[in-house]
C-alpha positions as a Markdown table, in Angstrom:
| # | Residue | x | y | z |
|---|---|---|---|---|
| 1 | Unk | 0.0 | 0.0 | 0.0 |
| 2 | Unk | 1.5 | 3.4 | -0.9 |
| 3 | Unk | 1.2 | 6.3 | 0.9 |
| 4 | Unk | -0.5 | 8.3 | -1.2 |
| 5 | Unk | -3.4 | 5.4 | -0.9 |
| 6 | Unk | -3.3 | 6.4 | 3.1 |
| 7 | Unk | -3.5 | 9.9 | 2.9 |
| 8 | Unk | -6.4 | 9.4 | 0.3 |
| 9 | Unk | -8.2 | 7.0 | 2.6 |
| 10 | Unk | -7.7 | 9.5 | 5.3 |
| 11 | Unk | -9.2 | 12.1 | 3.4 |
| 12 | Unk | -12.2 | 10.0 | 2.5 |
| 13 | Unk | -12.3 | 9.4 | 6.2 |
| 14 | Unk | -12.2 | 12.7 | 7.1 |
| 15 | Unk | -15.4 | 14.4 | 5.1 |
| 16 | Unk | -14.0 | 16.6 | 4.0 |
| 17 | Unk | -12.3 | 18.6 | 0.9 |
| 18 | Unk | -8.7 | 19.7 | 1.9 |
| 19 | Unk | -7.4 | 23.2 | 1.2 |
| 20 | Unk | -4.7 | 23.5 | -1.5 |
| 21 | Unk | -2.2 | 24.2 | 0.6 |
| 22 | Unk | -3.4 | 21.2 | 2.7 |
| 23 | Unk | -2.6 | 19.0 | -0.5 |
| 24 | Unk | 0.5 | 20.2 | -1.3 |
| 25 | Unk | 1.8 | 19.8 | 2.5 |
| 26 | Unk | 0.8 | 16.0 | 2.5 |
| 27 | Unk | 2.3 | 15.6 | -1.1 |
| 28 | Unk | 5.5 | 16.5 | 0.0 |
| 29 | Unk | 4.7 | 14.3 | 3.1 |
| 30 | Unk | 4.4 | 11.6 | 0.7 |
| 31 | Unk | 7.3 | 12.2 | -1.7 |
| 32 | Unk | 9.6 | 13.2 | 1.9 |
| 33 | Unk | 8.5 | 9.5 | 3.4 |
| 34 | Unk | 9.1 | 8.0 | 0.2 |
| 35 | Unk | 12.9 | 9.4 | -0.2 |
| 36 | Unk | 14.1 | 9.5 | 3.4 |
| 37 | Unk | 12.2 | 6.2 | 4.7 |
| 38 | Unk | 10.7 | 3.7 | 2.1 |
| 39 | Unk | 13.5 | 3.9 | 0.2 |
| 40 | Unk | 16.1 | 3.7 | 2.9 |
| 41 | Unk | 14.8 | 1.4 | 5.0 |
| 42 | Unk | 14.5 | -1.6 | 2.7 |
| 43 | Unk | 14.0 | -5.3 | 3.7 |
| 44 | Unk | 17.5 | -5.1 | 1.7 |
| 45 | Unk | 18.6 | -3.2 | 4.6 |
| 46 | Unk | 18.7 | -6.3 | 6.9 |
| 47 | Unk | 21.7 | -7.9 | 5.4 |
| 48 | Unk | 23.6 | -4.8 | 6.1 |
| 49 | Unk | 22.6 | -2.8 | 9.4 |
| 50 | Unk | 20.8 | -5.6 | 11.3 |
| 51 | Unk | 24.1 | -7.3 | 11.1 |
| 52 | Unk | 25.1 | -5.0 | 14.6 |
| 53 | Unk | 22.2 | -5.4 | 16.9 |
| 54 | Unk | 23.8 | -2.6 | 18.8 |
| 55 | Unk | 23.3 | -0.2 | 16.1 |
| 56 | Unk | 19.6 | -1.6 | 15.8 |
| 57 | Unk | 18.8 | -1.1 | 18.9 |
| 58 | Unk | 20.9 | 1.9 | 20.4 |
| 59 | Unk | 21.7 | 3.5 | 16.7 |
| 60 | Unk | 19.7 | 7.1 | 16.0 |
| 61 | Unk | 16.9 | 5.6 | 14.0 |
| 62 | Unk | 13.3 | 6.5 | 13.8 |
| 63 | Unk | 10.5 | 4.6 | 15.8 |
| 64 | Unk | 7.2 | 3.8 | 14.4 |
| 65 | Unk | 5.6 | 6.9 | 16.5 |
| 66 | Unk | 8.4 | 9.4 | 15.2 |
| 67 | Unk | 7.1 | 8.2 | 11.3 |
| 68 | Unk | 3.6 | 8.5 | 12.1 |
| 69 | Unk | 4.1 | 12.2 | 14.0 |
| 70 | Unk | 6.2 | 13.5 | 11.1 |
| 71 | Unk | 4.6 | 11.6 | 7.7 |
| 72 | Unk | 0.9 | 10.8 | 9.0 |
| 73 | Unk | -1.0 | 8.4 | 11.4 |
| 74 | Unk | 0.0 | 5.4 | 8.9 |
| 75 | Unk | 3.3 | 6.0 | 7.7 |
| 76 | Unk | 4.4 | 3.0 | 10.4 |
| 77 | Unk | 2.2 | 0.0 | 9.1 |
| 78 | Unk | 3.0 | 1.7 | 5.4 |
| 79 | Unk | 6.7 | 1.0 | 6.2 |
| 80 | Unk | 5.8 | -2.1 | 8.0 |
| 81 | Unk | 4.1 | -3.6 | 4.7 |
| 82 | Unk | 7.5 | -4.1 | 2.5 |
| 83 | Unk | 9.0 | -5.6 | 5.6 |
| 84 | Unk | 6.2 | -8.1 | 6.2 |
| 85 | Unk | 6.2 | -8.9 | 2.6 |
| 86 | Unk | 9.7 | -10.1 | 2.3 |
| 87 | Unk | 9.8 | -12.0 | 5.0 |
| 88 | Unk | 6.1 | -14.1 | 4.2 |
| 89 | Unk | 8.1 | -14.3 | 0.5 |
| 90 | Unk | 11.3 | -15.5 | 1.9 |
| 91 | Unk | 9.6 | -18.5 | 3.9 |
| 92 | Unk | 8.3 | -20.0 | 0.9 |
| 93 | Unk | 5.9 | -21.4 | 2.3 |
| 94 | Unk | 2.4 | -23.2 | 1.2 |
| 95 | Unk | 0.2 | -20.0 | 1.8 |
| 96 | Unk | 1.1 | -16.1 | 1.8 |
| 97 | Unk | -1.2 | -13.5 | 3.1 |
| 98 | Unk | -3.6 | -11.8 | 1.1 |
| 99 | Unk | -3.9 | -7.8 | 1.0 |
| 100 | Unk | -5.9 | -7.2 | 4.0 |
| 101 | Unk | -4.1 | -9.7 | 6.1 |
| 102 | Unk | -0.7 | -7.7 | 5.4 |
| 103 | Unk | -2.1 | -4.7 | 5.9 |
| 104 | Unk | -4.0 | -5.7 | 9.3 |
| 105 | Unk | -0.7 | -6.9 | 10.6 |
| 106 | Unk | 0.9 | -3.7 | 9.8 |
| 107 | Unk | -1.7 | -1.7 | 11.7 |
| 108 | Unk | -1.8 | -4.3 | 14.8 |
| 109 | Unk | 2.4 | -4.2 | 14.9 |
| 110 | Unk | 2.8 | -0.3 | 14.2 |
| 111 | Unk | 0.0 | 0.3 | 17.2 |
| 112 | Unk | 1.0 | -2.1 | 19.6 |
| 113 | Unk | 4.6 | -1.7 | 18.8 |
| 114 | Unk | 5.0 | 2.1 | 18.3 |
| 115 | Unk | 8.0 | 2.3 | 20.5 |
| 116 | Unk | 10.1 | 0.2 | 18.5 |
| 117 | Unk | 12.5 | 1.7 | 15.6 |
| 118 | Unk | 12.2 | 0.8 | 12.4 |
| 119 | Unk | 16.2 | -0.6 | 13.2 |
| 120 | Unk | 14.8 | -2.7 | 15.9 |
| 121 | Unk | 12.0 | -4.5 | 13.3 |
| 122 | Unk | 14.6 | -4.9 | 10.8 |
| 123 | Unk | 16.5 | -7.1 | 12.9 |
| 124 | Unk | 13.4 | -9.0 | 14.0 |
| 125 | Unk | 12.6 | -9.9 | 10.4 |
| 126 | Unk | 15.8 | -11.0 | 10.1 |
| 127 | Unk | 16.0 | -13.0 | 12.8 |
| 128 | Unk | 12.7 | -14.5 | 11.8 |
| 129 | Unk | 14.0 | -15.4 | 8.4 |
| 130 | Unk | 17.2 | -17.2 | 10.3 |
| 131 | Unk | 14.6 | -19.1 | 12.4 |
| 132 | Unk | 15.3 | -17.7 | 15.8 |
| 133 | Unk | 11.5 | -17.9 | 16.9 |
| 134 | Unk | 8.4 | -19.5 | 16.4 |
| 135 | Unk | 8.5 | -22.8 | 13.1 |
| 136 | Unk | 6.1 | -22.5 | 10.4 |
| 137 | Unk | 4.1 | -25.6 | 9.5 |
| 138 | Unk | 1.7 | -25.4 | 6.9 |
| 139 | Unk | 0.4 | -22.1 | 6.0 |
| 140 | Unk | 1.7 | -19.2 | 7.0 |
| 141 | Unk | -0.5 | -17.4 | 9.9 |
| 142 | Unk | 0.2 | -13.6 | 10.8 |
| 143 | Unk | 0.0 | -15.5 | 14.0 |
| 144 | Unk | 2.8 | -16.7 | 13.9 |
| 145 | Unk | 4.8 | -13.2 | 13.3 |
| 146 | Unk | 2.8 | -11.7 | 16.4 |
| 147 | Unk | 4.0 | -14.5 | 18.5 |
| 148 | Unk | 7.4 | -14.2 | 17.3 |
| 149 | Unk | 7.5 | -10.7 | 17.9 |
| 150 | Unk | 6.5 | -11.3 | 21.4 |
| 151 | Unk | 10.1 | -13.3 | 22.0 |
| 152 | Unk | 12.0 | -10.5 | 20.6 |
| 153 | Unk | 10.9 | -7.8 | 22.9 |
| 154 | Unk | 11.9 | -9.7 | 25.5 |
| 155 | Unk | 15.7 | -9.9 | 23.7 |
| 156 | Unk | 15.3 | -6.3 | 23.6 |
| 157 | Unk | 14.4 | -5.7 | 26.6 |
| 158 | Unk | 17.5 | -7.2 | 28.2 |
| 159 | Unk | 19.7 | -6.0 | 25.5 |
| 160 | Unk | 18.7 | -1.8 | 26.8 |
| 161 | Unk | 18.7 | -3.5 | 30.9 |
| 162 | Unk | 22.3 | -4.4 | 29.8 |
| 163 | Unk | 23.0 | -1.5 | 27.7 |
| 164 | Unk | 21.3 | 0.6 | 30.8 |
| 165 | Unk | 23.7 | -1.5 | 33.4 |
| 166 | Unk | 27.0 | -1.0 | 31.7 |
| 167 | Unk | 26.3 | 2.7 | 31.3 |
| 168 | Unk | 25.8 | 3.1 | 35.1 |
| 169 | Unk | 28.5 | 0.6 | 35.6 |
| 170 | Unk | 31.2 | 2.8 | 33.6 |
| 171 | Unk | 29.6 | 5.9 | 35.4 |
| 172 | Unk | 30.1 | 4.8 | 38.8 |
| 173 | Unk | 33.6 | 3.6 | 38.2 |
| 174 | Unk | 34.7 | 7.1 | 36.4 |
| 175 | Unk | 33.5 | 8.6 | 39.8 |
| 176 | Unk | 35.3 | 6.2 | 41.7 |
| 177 | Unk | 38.4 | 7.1 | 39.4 |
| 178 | Unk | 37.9 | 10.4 | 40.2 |
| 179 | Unk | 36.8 | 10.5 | 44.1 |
| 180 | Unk | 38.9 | 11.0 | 46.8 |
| 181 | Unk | 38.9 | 9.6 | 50.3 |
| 182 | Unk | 38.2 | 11.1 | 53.6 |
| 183 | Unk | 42.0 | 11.3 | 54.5 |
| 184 | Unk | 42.8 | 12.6 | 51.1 |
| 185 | Unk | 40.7 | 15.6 | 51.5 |
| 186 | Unk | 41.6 | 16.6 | 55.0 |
| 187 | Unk | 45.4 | 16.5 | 53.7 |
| 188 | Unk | 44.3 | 18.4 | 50.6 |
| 189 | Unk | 42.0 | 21.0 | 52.8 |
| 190 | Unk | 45.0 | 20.9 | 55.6 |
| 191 | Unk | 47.5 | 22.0 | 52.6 |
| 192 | Unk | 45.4 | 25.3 | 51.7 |
């Protein structure tokens, strides 16, 4: 689904004719989305940046929310759609999902999952495709990437509680490194 699909179902939605200025802002909404995300951001992608989880998850990369605040309520499950795609295509598997099932498990991952960046996803379908969660018998379910999905935020989660402890670890010792004791600062106030 392109973009310019959602912002014409929004308008539909809406009621109501936009102003011409109006148009032209979510045009270059579209085209801006298009250049700077679609087209950056490609399942592609995967084989390159997903390659460091630490960039994935601690890199400066948008999250879903930052896409739908800056290039509409549905650029997330627009940029989700590619992503989803691939990875149904790269199983190979007996079924595939039709329209509306991709485009339902866009929405349900970009609403519940708004927090994650687009980095962070990446590196789930990745992981998917090298089999690090839930097996595929049969048809393909959506199910089956919602479940999935479920496993990697927990990974993530402890990846940031690690990333999180190291910080405070480093922290402490730096101020360690540069405290001084008791005695050390009656001999340093008894010098002055």
């Amino acid at each position: 689904m392109e973009i310019t699909e959602a912002i014409r179902s929004v308008r539909s939605k809406q009621a109501q004719q936009p102003s011409a200025e109006c148009s032209q802002t979510l045009t270059v909404r579209a085209d801006t989305f298009r250049e700077h995300i679609l087209q950056v951001y490609t399942p592609s992608l995967q084989e390159t940046l997903c390659t460091d989880s630490q960039e994935c998850f601690f890199g400066n990369h948008p999250t879903l929310a930052t896409l739908n605040k800056t290039y509409g309520s549905r650029a997330g499950a627009i940029w989700l759609v590619p992503q989803i795609t691939d990875c149904v295509s790269f199983t190979n598997n007996k079924g595939t999902l039709n329209d509306r099932q991709t485009e339902s498990l866009a929405s349900l991952i970009a609403s519940e999952y708004y927090y994650l960046k687009v980095s962070e996803l990446m590196l789930f379908f990745r992981r998917f495709k090298l089999g690090k969660y839930k097996e595929i018998y049969g048809n393909f379910s959506p199910m089956v990437i919602t479940l999935s999905i479920r496993e990697f935020i927990i990974e993530r989660n402890n990846a940031y509680f690690k990333h999180k402890s190291k910080i405070e670890e480093e922290k402490r010792s730096k101020d360690k490194n540069s405290s001084m004791s008791y005695q050390e600062y009656l001999k340093a106030k008894n010098r002055k």
